[in-house]
TORPA-4810 file (N, C-alpha, C, O; in nm, 3 decimals):
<nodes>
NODE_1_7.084_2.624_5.733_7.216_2.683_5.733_7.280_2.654_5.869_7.200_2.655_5.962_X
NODE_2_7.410_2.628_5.899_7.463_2.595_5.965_7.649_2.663_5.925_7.713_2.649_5.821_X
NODE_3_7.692_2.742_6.065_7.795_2.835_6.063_7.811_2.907_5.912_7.915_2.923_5.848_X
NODE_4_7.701_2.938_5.884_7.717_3.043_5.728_7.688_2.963_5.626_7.629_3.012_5.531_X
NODE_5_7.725_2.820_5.626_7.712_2.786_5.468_7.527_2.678_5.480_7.477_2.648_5.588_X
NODE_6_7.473_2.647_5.361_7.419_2.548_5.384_7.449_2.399_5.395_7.535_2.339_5.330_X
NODE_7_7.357_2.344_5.498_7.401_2.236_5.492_7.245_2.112_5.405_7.268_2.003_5.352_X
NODE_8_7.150_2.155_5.413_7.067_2.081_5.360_6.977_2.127_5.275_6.959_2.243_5.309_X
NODE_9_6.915_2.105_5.191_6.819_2.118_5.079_6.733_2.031_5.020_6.758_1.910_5.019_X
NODE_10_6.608_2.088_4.957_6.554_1.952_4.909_6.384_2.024_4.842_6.303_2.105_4.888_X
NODE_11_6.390_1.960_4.743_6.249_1.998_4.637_6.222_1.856_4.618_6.288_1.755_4.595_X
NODE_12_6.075_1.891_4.640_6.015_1.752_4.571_5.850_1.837_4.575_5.816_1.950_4.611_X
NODE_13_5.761_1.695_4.508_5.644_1.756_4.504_5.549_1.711_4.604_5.528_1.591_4.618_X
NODE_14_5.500_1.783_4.663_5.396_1.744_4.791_5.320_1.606_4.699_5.297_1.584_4.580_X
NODE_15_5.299_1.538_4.821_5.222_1.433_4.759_5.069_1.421_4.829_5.013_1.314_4.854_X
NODE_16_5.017_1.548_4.854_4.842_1.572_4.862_4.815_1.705_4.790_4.884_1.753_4.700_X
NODE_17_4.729_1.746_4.832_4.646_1.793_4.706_4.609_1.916_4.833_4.545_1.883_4.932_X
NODE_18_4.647_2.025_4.818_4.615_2.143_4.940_4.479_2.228_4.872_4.449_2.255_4.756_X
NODE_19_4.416_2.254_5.000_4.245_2.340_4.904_4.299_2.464_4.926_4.227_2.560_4.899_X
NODE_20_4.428_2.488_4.975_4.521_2.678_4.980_4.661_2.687_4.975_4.736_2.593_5.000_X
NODE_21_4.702_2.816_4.939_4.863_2.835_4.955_4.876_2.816_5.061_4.957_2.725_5.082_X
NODE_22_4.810_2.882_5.192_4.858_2.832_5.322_4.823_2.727_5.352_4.828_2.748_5.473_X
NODE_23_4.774_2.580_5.342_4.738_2.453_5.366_4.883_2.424_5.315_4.971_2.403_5.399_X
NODE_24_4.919_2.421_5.152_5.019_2.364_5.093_5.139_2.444_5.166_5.235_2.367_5.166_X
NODE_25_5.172_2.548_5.220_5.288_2.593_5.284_5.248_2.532_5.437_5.361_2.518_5.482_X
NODE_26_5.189_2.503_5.506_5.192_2.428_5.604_5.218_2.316_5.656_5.250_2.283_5.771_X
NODE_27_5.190_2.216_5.485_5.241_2.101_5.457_5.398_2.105_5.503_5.452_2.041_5.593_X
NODE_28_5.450_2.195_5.419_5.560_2.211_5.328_5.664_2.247_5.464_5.781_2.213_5.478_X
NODE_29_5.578_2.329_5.555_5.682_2.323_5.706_5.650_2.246_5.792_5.727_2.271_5.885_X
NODE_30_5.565_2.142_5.830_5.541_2.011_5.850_5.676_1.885_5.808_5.724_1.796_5.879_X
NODE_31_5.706_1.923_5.673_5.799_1.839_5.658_5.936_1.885_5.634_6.029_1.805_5.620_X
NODE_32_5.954_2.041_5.629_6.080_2.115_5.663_6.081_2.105_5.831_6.196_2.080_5.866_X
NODE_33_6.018_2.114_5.914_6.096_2.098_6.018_6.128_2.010_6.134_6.176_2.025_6.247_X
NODE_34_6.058_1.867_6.027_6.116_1.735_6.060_6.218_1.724_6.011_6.279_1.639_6.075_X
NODE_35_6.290_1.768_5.913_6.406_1.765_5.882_6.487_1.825_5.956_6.587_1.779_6.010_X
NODE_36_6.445_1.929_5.959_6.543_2.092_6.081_6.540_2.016_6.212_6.643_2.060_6.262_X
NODE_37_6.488_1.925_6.309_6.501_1.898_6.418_6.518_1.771_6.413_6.529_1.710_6.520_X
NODE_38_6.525_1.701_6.287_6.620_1.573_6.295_6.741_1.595_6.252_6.823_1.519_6.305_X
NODE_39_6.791_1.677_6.167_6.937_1.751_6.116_6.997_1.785_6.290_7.087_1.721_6.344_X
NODE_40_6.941_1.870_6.338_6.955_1.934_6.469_7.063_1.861_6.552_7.182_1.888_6.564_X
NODE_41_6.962_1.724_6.624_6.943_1.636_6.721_7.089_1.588_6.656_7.186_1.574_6.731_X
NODE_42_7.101_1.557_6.488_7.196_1.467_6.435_7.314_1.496_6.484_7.397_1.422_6.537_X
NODE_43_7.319_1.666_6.452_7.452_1.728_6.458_7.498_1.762_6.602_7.616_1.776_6.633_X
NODE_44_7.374_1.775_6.701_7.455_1.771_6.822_7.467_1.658_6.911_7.496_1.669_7.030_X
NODE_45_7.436_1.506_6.827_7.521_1.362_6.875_7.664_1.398_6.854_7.741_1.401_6.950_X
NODE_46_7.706_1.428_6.720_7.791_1.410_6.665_7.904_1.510_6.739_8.025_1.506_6.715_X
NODE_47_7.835_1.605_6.839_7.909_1.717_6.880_8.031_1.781_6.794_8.148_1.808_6.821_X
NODE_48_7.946_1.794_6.670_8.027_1.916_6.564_8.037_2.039_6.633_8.141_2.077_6.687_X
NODE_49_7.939_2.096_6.632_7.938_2.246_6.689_7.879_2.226_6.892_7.806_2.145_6.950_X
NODE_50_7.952_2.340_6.936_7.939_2.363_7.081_7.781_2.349_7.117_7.735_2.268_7.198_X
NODE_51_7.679_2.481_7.013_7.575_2.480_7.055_7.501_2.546_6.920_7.532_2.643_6.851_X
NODE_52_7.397_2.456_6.914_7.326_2.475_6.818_7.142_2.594_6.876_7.062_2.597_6.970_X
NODE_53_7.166_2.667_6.741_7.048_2.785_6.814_6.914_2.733_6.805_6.865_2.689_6.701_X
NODE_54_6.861_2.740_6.911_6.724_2.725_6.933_6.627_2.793_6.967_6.654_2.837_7.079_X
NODE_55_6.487_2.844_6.919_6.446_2.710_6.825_6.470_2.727_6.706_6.531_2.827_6.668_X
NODE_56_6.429_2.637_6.626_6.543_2.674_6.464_6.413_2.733_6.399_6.294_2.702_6.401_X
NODE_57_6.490_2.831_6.340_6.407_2.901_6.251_6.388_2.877_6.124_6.479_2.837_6.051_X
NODE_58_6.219_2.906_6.065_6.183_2.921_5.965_6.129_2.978_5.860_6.008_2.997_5.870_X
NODE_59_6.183_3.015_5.755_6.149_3.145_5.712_6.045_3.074_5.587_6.077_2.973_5.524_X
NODE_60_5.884_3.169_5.563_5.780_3.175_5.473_5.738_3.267_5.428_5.695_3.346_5.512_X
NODE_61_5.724_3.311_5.280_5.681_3.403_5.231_5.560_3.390_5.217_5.521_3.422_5.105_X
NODE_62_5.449_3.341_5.315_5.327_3.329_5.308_5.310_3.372_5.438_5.360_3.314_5.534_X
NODE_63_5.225_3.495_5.447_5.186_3.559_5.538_5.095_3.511_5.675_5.119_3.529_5.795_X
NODE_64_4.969_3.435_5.600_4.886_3.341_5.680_4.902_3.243_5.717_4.830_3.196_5.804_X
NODE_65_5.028_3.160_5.650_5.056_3.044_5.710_5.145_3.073_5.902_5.136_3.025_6.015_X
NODE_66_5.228_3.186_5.825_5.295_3.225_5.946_5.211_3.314_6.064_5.251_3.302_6.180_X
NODE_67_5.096_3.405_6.037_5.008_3.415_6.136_4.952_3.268_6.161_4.980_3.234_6.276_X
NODE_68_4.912_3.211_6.120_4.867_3.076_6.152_4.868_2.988_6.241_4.785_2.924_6.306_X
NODE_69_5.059_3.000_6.226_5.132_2.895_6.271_5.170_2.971_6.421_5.213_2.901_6.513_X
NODE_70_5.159_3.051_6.431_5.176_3.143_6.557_5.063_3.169_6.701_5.066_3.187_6.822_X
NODE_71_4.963_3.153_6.577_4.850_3.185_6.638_4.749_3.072_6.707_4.683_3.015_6.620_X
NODE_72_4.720_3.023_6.846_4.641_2.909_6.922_4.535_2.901_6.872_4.490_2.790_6.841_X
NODE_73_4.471_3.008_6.852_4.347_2.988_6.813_4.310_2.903_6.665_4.412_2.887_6.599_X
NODE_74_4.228_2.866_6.622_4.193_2.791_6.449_4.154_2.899_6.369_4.154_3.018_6.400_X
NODE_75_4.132_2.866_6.304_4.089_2.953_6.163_3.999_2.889_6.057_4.022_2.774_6.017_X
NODE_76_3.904_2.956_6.016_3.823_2.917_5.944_3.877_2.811_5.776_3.810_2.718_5.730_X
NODE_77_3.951_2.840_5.745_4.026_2.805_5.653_4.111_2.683_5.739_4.116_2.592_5.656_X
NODE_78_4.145_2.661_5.800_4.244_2.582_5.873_4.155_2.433_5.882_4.202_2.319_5.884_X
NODE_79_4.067_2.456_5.885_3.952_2.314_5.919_3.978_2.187_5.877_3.954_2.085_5.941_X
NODE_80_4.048_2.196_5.720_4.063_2.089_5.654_4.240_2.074_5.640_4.291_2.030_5.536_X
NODE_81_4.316_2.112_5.749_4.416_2.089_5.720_4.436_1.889_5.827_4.409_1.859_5.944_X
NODE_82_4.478_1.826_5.742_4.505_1.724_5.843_4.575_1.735_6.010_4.635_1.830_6.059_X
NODE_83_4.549_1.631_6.060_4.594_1.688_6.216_4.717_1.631_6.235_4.781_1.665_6.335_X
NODE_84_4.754_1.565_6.173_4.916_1.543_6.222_5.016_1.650_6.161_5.136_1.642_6.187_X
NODE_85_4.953_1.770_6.064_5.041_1.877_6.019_5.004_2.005_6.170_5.064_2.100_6.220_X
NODE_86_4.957_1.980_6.180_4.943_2.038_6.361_5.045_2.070_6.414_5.085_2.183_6.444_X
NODE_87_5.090_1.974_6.427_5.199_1.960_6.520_5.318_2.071_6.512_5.395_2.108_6.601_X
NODE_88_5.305_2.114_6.369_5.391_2.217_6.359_5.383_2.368_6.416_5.471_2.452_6.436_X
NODE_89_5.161_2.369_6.448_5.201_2.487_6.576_5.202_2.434_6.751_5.194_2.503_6.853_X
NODE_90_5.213_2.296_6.737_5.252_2.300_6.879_5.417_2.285_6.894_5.472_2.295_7.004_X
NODE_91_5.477_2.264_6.793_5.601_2.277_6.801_5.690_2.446_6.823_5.799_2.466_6.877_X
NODE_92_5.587_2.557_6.751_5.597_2.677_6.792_5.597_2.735_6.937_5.664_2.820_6.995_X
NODE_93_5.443_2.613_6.985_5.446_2.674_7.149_5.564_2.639_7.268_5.582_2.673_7.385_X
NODE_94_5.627_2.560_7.177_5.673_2.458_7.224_5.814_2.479_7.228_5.894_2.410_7.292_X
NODE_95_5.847_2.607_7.133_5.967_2.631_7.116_6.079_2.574_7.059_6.197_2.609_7.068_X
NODE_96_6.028_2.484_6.998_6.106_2.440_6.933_6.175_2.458_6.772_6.292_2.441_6.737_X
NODE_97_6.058_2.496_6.694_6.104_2.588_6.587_6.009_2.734_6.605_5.920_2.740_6.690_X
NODE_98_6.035_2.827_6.530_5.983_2.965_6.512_6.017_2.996_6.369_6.117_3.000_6.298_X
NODE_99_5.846_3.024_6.357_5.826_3.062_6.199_5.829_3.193_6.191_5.768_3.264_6.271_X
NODE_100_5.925_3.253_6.065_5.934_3.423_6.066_5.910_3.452_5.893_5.952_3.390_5.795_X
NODE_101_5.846_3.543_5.901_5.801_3.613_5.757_5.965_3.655_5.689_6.060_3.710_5.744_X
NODE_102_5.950_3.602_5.542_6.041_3.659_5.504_5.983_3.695_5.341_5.904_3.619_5.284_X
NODE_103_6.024_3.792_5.292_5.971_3.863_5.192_6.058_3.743_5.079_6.169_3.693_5.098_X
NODE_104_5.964_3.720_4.962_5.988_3.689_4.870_6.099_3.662_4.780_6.160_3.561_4.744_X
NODE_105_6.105_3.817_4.749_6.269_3.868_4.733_6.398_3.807_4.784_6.498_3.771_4.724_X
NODE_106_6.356_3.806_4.960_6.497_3.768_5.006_6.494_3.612_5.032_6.587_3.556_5.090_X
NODE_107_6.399_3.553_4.994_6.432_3.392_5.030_6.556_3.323_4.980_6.585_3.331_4.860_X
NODE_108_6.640_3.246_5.076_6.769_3.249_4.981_6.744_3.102_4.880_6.818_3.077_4.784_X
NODE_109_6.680_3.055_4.902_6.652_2.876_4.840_6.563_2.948_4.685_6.517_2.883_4.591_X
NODE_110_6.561_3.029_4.696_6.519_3.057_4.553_6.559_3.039_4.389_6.492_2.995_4.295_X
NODE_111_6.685_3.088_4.396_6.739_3.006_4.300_6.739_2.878_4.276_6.750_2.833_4.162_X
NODE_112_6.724_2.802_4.387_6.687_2.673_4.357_6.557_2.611_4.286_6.551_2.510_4.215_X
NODE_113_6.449_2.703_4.326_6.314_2.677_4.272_6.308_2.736_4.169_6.269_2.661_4.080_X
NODE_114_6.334_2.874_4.125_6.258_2.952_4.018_6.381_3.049_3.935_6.488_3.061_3.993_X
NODE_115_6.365_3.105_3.824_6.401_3.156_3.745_6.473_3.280_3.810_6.428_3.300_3.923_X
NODE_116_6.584_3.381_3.769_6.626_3.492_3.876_6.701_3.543_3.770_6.769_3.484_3.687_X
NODE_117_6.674_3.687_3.790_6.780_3.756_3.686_6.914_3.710_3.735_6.919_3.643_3.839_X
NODE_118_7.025_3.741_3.668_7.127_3.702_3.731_7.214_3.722_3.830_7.293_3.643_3.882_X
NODE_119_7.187_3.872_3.858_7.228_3.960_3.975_7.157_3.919_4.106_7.211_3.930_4.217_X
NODE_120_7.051_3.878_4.090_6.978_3.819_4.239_7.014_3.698_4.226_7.012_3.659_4.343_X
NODE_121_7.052_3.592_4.147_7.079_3.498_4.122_7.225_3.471_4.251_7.244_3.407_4.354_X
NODE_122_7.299_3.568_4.160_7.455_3.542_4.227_7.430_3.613_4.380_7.491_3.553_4.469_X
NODE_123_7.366_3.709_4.418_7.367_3.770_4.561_7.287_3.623_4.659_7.320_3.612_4.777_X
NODE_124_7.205_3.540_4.609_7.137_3.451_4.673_7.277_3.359_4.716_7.349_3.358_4.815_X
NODE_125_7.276_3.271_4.568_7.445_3.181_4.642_7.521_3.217_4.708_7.569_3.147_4.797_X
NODE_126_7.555_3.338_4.682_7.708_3.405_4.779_7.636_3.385_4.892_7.711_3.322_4.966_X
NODE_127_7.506_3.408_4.961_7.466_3.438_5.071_7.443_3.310_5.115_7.456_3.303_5.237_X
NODE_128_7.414_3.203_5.062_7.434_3.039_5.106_7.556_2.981_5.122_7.551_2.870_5.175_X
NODE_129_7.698_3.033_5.083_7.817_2.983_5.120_7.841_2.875_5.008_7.889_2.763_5.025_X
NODE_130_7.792_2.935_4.877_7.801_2.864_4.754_7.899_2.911_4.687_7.863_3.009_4.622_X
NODE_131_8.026_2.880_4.672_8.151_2.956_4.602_8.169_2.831_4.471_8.157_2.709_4.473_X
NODE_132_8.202_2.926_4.366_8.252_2.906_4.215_8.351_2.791_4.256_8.436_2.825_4.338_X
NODE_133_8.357_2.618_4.200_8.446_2.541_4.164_8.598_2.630_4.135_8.681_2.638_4.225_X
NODE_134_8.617_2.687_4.012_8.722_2.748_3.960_8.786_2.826_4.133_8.908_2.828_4.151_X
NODE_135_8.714_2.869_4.216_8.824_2.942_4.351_8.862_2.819_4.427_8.854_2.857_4.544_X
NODE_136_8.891_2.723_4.428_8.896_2.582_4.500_9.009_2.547_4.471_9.090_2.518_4.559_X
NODE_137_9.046_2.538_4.310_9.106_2.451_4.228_9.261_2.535_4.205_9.347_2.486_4.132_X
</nodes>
């Protein structure tokens, strides 16, 4: 997100095979925030905006990935994660992104992935800066 609305998105299917939810969500911000700090870098060549906030944040509804990713020390479970997905907690120490817990419920990219009654449906878009064609026109 960028000044309220979104500006980028993207589903696809991991292309390895994770032995956990937190391996496969580690992946999964491994390659969200090569995007977030190449989007970043893009937009402040282009000097769109004055100043862009740092470090960019990332929100996971996986609890252990985000102790994880926070945390210097390894983890027993962590052993078999490849080492170039690493990088995503030295990018924490590093300040450059910061991973923050966000409950389930409020993830706003949800509608994009999964099924939603319709009332959480419409409170998600409004909250991405997704407005109805028909108010445009």
């Amino acid at each position: 997100m960028l000044a309220g609305g979104t500006i980028s998105w993207k589903s696809a299917k991991q292309t390895l095979i994770a032995s956990s939810t937190m391996v496969a969500e580690f992946i999964a911000c491994f390659e969200g925030s090569n995007h977030g700090i190449w989007l970043r870098n893009f937009i402040a060549s282009l000097r769109v905006v004055d100043d862009i906030e740092r470090p960019l944040k990332i929100y996971c509804d996986n609890k252990s990935r985000v102790l994880y990713s926070n945390n210097i020390r390894s983890a027993t479970k962590s052993k078999f994660i490849d080492i170039k997905f690493l990088v995503v907690k030295e990018r924490v120490q590093n300040r450059q992104i910061f991973i923050e817990h966000l409950w389930t419920n409020d993830m706003l990219a949800d509608p994009l992935t999964k099924g939603l009654v319709p009332k959480v449906f419409h409170e998600h878009t409004s909250h991405m800066g997704v407005i109805p064609y028909s108010t445009l026109v």
